[in-house]
N, C-alpha and C positions, 0 to 999 in steps of 0.2 A: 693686107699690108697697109693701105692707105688710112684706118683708123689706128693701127698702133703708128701712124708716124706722130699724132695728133693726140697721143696718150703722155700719161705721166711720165712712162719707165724711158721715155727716148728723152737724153739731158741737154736743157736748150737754157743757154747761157742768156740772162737780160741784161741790155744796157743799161746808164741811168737814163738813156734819151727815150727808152720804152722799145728801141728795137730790139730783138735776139737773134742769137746764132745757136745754130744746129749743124752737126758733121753727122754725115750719114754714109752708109756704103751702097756705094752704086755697080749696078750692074748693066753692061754693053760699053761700057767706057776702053776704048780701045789705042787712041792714038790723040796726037795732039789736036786733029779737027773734029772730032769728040768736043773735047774741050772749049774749043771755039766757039764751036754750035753753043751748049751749053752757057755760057758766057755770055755769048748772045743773044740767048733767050731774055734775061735780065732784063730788059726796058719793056717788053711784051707785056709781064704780067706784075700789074698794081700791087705793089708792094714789094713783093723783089727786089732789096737792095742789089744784093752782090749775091752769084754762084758760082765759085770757082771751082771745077773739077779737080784731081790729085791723081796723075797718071797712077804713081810710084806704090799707094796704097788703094789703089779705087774709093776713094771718098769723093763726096761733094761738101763742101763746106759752105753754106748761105750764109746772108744773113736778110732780117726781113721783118716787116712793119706788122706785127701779132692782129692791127685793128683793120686789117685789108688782104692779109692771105694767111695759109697754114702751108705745112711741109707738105700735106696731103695735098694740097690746090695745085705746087710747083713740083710733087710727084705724078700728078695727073697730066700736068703740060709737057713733062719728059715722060714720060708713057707715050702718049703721040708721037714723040721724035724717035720712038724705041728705046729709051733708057728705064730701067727699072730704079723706086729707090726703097733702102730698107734699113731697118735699126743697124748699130754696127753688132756685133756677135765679137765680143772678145775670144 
């Protein structure tokens, strides 16, 4: 899972400032201190703008500096905390 987060087919929007955003579907995302957590991870790992969880569709929405991490690096750091992350599946 962690190299197709880091592939072509998963669609990751760029700013003109160089950073992008990727929405992904998460799994273990349970309740509002889920989200917390996850929110909070944000300053922890280099490059990591912003993760906000999405109770209502289980998504994570980032956003994040392309010259200092991947979706793969801030799926690896929520892997440790128990969250899984994965392309969305329309």
């Amino acid at each position: 899972v962690l190299n197709e987060l880091d592939a072509a087919g998963v669609p990751v929007e760029t700013y003109s400032d160089g950073l992008c955003r990727v929405r992904l579907a998460i799994d273990g995302l349970h309740c509002a201190a889920c989200s917390w957590l996850i929110e909070k991870m944000q300053p922890t790992l280099p490059g990591l703008k912003s993760a906000r969880g999405n109770m209502s569709d289980r998504t994570l929405d980032m956003v994040y500096d392309p010259n200092l991490t991947t979706p793969a690096k801030v799926a690896d750091q929520l892997g440790r905390l128990g969250y899984g992350l994965s392309p969305i599946v329309p």
